[in-house]
FIDO-557001 format. One record per residue (C-alpha): residue in three letters; x, y, z. Coordinates in steps of 0.1 Angstrom, whole numbers, plus 5000, padded with zeros to 4 digits. Example, Ala and Ser with C-alpha at 12.3 -4.5 7.8 and 13.67 -1.06 7.14 Angstrom:
2
<r><type>ALA</type><u>5123</u><v>4955</v><w>5078</w></r>
<r><type>SER</type><u>5137</u><v>4989</v><w>5071</w></r>
This chain:
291
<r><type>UNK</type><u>5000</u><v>5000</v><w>5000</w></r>
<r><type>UNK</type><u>5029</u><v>5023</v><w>5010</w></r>
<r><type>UNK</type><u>5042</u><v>5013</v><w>4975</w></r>
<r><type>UNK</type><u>5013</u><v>5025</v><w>4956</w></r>
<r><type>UNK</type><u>5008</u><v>5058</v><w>4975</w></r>
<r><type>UNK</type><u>5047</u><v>5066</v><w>4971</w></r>
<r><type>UNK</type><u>5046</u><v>5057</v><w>4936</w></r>
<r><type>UNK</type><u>5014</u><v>5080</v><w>4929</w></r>
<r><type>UNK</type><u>5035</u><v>5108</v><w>4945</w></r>
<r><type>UNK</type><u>5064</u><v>5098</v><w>4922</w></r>
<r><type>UNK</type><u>5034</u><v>5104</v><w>4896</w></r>
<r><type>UNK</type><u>5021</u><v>5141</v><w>4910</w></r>
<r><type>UNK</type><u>5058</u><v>5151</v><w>4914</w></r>
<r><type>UNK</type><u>5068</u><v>5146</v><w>4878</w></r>
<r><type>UNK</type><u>5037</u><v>5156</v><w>4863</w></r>
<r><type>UNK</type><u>5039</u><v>5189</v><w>4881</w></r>
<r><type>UNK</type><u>5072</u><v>5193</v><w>4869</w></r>
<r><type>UNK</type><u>5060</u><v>5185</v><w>4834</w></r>
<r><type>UNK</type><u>5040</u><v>5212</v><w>4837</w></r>
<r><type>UNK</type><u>5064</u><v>5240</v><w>4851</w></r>
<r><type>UNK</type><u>5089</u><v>5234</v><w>4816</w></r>
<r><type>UNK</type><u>5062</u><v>5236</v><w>4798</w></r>
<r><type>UNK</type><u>5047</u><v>5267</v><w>4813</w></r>
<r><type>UNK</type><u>5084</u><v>5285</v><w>4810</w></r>
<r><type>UNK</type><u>5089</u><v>5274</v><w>4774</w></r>
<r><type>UNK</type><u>5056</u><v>5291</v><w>4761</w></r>
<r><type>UNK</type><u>5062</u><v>5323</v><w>4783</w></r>
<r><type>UNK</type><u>5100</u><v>5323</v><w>4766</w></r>
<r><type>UNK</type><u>5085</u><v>5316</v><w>4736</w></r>
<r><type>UNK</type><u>5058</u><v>5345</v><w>4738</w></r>
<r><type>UNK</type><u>5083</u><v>5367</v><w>4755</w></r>
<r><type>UNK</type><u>5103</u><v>5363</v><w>4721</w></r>
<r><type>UNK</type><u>5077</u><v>5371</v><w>4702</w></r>
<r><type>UNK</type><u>5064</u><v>5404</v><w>4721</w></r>
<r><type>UNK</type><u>5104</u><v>5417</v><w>4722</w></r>
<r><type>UNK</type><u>5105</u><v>5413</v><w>4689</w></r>
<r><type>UNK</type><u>5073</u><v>5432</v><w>4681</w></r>
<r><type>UNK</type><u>5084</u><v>5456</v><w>4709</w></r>
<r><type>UNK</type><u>5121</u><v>5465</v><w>4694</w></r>
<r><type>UNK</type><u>5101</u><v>5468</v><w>4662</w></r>
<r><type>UNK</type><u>5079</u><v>5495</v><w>4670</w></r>
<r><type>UNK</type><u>5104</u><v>5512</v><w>4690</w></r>
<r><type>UNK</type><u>5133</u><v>5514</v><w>4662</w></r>
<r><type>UNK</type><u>5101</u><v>5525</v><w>4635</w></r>
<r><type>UNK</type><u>5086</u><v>5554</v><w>4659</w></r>
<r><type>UNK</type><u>5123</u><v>5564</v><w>4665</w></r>
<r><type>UNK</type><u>5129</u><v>5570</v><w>4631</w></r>
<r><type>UNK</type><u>5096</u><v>5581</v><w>4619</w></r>
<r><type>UNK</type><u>5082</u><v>5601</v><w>4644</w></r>
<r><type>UNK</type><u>5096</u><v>5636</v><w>4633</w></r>
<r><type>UNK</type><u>5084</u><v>5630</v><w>4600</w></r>
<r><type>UNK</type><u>5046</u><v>5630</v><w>4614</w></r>
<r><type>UNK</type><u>5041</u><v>5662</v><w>4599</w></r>
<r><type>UNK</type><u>5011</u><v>5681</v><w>4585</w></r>
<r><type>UNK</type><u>5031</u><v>5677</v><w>4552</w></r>
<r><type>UNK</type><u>5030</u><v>5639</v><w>4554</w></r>
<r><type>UNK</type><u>4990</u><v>5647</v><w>4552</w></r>
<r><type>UNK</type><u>4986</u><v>5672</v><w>4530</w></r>
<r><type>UNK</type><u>5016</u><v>5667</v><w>4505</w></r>
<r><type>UNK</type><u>5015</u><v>5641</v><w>4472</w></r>
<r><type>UNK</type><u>5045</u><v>5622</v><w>4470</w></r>
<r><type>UNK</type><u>5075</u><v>5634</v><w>4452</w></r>
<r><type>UNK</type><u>5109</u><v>5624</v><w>4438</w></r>
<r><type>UNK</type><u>5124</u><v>5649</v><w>4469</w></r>
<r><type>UNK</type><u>5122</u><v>5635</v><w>4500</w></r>
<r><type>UNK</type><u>5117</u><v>5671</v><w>4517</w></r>
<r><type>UNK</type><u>5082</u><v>5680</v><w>4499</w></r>
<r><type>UNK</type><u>5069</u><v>5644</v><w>4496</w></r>
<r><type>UNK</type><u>5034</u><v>5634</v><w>4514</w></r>
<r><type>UNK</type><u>5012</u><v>5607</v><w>4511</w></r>
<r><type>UNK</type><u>4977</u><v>5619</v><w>4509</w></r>
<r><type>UNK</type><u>4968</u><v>5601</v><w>4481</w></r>
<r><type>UNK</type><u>4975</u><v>5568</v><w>4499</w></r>
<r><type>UNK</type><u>4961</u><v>5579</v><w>4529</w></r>
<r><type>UNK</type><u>4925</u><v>5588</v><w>4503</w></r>
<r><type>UNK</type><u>4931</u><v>5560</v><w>4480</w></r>
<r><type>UNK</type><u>4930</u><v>5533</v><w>4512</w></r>
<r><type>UNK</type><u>4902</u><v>5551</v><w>4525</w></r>
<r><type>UNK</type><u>4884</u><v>5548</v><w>4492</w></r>
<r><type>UNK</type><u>4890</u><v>5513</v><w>4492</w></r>
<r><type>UNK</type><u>4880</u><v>5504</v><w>4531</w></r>
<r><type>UNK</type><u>4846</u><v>5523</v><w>4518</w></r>
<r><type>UNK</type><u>4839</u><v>5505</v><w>4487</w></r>
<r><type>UNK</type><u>4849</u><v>5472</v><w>4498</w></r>
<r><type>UNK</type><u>4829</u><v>5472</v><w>4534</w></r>
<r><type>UNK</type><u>4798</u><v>5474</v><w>4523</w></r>
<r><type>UNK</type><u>4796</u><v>5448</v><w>4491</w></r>
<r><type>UNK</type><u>4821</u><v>5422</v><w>4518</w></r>
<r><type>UNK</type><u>4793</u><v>5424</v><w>4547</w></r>
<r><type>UNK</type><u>4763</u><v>5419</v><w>4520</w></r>
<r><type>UNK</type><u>4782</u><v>5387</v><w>4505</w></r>
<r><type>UNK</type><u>4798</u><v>5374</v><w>4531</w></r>
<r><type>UNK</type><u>4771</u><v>5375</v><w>4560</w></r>
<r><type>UNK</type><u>4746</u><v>5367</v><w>4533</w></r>
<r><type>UNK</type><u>4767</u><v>5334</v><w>4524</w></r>
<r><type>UNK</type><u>4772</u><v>5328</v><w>4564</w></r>
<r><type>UNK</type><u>4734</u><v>5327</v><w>4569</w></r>
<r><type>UNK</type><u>4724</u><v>5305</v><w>4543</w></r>
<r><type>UNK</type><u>4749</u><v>5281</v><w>4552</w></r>
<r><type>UNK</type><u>4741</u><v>5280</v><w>4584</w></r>
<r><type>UNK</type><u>4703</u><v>5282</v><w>4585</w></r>
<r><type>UNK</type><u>4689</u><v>5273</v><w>4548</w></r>
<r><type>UNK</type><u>4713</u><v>5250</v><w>4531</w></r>
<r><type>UNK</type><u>4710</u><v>5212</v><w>4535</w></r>
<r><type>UNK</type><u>4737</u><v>5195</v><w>4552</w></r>
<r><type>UNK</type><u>4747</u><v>5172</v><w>4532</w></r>
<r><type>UNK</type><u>4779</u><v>5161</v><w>4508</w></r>
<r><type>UNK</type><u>4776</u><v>5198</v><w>4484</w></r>
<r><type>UNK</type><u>4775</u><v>5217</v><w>4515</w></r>
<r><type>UNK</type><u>4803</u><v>5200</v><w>4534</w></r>
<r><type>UNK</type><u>4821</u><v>5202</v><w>4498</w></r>
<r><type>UNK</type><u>4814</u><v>5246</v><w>4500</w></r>
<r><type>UNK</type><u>4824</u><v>5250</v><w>4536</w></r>
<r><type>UNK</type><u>4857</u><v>5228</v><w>4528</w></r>
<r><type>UNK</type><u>4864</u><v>5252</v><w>4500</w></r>
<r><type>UNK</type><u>4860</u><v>5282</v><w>4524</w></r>
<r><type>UNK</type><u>4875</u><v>5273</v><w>4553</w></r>
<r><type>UNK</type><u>4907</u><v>5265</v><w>4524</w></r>
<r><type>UNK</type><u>4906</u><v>5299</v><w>4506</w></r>
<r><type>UNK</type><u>4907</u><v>5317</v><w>4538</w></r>
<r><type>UNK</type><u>4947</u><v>5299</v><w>4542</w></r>
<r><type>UNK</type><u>4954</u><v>5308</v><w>4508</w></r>
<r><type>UNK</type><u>4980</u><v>5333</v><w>4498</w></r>
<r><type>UNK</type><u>4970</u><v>5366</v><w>4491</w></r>
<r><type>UNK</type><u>4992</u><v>5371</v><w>4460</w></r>
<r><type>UNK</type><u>4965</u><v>5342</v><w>4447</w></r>
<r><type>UNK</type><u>4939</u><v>5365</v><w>4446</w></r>
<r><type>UNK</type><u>4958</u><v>5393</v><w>4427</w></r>
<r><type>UNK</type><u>4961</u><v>5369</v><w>4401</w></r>
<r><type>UNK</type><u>4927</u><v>5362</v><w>4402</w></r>
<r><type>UNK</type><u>4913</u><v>5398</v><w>4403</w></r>
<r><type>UNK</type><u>4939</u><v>5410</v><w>4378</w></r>
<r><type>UNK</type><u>4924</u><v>5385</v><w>4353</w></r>
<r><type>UNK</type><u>4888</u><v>5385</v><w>4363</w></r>
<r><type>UNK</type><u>4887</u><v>5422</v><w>4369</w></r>
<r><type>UNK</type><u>4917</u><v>5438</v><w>4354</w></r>
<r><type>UNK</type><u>4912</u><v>5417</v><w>4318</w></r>
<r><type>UNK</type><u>4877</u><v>5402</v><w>4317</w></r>
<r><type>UNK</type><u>4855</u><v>5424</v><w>4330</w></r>
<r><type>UNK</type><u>4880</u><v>5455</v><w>4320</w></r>
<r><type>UNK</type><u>4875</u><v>5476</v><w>4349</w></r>
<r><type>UNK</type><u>4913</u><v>5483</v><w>4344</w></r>
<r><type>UNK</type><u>4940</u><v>5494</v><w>4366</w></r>
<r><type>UNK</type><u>4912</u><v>5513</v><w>4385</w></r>
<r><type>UNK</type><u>4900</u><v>5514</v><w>4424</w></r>
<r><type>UNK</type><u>4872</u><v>5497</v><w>4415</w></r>
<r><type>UNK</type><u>4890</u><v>5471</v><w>4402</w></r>
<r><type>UNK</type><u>4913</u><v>5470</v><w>4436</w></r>
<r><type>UNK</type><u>4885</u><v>5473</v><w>4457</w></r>
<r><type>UNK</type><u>4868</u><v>5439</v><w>4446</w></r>
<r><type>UNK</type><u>4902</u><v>5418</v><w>4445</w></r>
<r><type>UNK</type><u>4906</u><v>5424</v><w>4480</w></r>
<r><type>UNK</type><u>4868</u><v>5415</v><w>4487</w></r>
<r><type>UNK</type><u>4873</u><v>5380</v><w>4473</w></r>
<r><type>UNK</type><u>4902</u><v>5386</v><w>4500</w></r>
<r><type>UNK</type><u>4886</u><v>5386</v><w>4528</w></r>
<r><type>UNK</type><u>4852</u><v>5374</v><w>4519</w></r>
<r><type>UNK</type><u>4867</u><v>5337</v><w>4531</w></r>
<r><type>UNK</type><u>4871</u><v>5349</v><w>4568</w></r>
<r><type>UNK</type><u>4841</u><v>5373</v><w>4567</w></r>
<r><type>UNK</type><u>4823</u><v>5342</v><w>4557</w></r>
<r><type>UNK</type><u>4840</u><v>5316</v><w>4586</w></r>
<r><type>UNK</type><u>4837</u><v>5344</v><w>4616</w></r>
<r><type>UNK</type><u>4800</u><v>5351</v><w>4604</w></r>
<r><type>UNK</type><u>4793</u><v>5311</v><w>4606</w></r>
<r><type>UNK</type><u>4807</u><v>5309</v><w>4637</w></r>
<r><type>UNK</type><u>4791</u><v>5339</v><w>4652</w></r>
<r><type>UNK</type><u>4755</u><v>5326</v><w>4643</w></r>
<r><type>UNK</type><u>4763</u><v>5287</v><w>4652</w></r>
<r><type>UNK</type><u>4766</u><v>5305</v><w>4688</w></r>
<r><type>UNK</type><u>4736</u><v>5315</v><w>4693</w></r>
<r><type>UNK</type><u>4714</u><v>5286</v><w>4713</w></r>
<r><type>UNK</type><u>4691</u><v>5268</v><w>4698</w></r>
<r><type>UNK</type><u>4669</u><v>5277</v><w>4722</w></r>
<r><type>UNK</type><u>4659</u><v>5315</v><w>4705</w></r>
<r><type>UNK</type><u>4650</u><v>5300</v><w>4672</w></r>
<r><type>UNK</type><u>4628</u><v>5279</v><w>4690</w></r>
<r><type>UNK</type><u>4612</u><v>5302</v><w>4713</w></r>
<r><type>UNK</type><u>4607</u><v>5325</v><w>4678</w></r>
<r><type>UNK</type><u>4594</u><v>5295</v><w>4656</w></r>
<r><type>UNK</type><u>4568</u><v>5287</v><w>4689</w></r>
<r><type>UNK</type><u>4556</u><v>5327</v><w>4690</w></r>
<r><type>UNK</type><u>4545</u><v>5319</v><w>4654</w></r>
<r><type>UNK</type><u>4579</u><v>5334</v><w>4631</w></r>
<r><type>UNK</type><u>4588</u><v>5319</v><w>4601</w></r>
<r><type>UNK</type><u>4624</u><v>5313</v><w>4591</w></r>
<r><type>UNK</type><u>4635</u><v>5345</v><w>4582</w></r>
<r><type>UNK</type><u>4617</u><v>5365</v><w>4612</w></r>
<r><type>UNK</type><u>4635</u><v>5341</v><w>4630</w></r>
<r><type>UNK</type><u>4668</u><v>5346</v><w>4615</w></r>
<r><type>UNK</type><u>4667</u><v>5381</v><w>4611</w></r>
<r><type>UNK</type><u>4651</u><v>5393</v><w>4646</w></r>
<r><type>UNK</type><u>4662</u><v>5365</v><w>4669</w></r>
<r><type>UNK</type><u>4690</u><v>5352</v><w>4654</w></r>
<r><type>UNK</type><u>4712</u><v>5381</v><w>4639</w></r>
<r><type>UNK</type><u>4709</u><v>5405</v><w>4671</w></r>
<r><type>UNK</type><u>4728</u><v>5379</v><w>4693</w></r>
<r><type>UNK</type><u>4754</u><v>5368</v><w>4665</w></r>
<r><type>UNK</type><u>4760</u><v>5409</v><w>4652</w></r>
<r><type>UNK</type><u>4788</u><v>5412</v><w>4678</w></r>
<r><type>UNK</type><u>4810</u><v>5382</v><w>4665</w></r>
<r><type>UNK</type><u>4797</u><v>5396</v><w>4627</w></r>
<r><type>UNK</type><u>4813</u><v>5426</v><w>4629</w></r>
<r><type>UNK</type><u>4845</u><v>5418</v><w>4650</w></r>
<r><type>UNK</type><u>4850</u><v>5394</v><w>4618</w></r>
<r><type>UNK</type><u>4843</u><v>5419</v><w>4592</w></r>
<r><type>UNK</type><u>4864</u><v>5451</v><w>4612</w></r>
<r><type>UNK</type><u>4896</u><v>5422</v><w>4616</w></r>
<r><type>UNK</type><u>4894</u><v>5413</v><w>4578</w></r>
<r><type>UNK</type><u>4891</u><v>5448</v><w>4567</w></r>
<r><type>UNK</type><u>4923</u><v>5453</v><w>4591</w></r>
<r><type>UNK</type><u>4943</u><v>5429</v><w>4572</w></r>
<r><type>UNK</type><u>4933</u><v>5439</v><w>4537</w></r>
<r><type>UNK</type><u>4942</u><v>5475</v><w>4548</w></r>
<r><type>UNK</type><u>4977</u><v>5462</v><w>4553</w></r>
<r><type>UNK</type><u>4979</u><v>5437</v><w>4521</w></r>
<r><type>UNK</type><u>5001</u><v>5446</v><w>4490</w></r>
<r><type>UNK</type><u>5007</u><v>5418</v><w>4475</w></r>
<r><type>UNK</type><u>4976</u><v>5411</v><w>4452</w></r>
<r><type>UNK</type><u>4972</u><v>5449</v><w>4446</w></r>
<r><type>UNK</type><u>5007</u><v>5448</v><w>4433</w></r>
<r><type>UNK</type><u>4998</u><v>5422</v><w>4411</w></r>
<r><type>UNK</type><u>4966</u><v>5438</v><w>4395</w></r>
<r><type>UNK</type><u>4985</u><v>5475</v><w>4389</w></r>
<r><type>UNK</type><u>4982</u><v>5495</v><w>4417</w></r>
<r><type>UNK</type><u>5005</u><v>5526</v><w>4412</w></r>
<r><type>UNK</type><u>5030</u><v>5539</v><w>4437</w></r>
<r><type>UNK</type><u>5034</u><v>5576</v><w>4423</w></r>
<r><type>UNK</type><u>4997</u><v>5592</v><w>4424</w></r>
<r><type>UNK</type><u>4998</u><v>5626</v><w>4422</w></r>
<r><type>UNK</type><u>4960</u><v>5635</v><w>4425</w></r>
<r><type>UNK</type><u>4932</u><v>5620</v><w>4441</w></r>
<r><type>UNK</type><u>4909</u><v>5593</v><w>4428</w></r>
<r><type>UNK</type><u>4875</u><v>5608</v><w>4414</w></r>
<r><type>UNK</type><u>4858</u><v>5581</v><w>4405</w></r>
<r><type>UNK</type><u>4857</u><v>5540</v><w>4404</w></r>
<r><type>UNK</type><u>4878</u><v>5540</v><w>4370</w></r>
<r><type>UNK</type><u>4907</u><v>5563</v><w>4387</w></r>
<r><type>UNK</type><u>4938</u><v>5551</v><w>4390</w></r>
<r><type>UNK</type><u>4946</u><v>5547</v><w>4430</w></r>
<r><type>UNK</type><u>4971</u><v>5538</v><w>4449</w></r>
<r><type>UNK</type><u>4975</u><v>5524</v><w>4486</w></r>
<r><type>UNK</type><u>4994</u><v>5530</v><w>4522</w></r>
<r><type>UNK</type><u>5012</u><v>5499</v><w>4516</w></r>
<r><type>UNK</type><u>5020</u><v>5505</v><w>4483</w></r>
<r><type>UNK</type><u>5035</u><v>5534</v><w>4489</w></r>
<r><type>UNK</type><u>5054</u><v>5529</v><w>4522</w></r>
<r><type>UNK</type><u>5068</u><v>5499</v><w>4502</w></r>
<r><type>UNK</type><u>5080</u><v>5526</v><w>4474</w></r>
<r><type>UNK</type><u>5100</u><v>5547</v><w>4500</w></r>
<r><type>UNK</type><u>5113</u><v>5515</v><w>4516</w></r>
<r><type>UNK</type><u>5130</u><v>5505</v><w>4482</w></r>
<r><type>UNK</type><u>5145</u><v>5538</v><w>4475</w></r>
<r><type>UNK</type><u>5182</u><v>5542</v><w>4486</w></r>
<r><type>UNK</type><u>5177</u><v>5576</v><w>4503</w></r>
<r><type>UNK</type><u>5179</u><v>5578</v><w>4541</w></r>
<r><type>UNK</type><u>5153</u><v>5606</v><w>4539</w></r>
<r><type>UNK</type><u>5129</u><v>5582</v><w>4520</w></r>
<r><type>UNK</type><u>5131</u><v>5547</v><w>4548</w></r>
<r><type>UNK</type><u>5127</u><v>5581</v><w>4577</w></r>
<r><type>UNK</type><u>5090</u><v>5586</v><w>4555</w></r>
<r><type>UNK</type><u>5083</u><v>5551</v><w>4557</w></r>
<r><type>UNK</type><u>5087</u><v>5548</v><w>4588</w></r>
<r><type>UNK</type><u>5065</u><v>5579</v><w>4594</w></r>
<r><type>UNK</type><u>5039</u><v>5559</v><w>4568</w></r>
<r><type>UNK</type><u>5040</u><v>5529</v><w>4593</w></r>
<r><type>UNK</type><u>5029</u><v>5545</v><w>4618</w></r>
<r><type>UNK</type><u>5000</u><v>5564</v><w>4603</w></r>
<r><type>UNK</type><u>4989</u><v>5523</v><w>4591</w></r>
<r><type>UNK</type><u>4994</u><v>5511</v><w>4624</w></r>
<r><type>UNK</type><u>4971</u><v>5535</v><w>4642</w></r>
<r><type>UNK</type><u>4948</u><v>5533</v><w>4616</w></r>
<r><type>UNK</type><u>4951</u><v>5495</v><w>4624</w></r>
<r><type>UNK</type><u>4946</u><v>5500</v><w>4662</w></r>
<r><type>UNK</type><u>4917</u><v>5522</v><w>4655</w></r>
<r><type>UNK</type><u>4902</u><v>5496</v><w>4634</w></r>
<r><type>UNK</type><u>4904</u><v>5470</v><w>4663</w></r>
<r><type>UNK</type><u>4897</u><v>5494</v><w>4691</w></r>
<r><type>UNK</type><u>4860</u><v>5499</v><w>4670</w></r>
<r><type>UNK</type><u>4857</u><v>5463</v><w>4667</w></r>
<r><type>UNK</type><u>4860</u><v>5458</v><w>4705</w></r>
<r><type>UNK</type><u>4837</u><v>5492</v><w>4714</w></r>
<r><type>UNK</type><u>4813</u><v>5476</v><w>4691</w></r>
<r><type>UNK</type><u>4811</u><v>5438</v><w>4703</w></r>
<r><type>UNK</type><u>4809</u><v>5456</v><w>4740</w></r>
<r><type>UNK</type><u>4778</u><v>5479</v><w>4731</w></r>
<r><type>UNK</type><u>4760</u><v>5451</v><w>4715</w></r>
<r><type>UNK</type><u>4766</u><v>5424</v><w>4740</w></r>
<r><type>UNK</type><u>4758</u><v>5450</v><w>4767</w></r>
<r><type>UNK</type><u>4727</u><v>5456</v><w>4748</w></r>
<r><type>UNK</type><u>4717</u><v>5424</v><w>4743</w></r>
């Protein structure tokens, strides 16, 4: 008896132990991670924070380092967050909720959600290739913001759609019954019982992806998107560029004056960023204080 308790001791002993190395090697490893990141942002607001300038604003970029702004990227991203928004949330939570609530389960459906769940891993340079030849040379929309705006909605239409899904599988089954026992049919259901509790998770999901195609250059790149714009866009046929795009231009350039503007650029995309998530979170709170 002595034997068994001593050896179940032995057991505790080493499983705590276990569990202390493993604790350490994920704090090192996050602590890695975090320095990282920190050392990052410290070395870009150290180089870019004089250049935060009302000329950085105001000015169109330029081949001199001294008079060079980047208002059009700062419009042209803009213009793109407001053109893509709107047609992402229609598609994407409209494809969410008739997954979720009208489709069949069965092979087709599993075969769809497979599909999705595998375009939301794929590279993004993928989808410039696929919006410079849907867009760019079938439909010719051109090298135009239009044309940028709807490459990165098949971006992020993927995780709109997955976040979506798994905001409205949430919701207990219990409110669509309660609803369907007052007398609702399917969509009063869905639409008044079922969308109130899963819009917190909805639009967390759509703020997040429009954070990442905000920060994407890759498939803009690949479809045309200019890095010298000197005016702003005035319609959907305009040629546009990006923040990205253009921080990336500075970046290349083998001026010192030029990587100080960058940096300057980064930070103007990482507080949009942060301002981007920081709405996400005030708006999950309102609605699940509401609710």
């Amino acid at each position: 008896m002595k034997d068994l308790i001593q050896e179940d001791r032995g057991r505790v002993l080493m499983r705590r132990r276990i569990d202390f190395a493993l604790n350490l090697l994920f704090l090192a490893a996050t602590s890695v991670g975090v320095l990282v990141l920190v050392v990052l942002i410290v070395d870009i607001v150290m180089d870019g924070l004089n250049n935060l300038t009302p000329e950085l604003f105001n000015n169109y970029p330029s081949r001199k380092a001294a008079q060079a702004g980047m208002k059009s990227a700062i419009v042209g991203t803009i213009y793109m967050l407001l053109i893509m928004a709107p047609i992402s949330f229609v598609f994407g939570v409209g494809a969410a909720i008739y997954l979720e609530e009208y489709a069949s389960k069965n092979r087709f459906t599993r075969f769809i959600q497979l599909n999705i769940s595998t375009l939301a891993g794929v590279p993004s340079i993928v989808y410039g290739i696929l919006g410079l030849t849907l867009f760019v040379r079938l439909m010719a929309l051109e090298r135009s913001l239009i044309a940028g705006a709807l490459t990165m909605t098949l971006l992020v239409l993927p995780i709109i759609i997955v976040a979506s899904q798994e905001a409205i599988k949430a919701v207990p089954r219990s409110r669509r019954d309660a609803s369907f026992a007052l007398g609702a049919n399917k969509w009063q259901t869905v639409s008044r019982a079922v969308m109130p509790s899963a819009l917190p998770g909805i639009l967390t999901g759509v703020i997040l992806a429009m954070s990442r195609a905000i920060g994407e250059t890759a498939p803009l790149v690949m479809i045309g998107a200019l890095t010298y714009i000197a005016f702003l866009p005035d319609s959907l046929k305009s040629s546009f560029t990006v923040m990205p795009i253009q921080i990336f231009n500075w970046i290349s350039r083998p001026q010192e004056e030029f990587h100080m503007l960058a940096a300057a650029g980064i930070i103007v995309l990482l507080a949009m960023l942060l301002l981007m998530n920081f709405s996400a979170i005030l708006l999950r709170n309102k609605f699940q204080n509401k609710l």
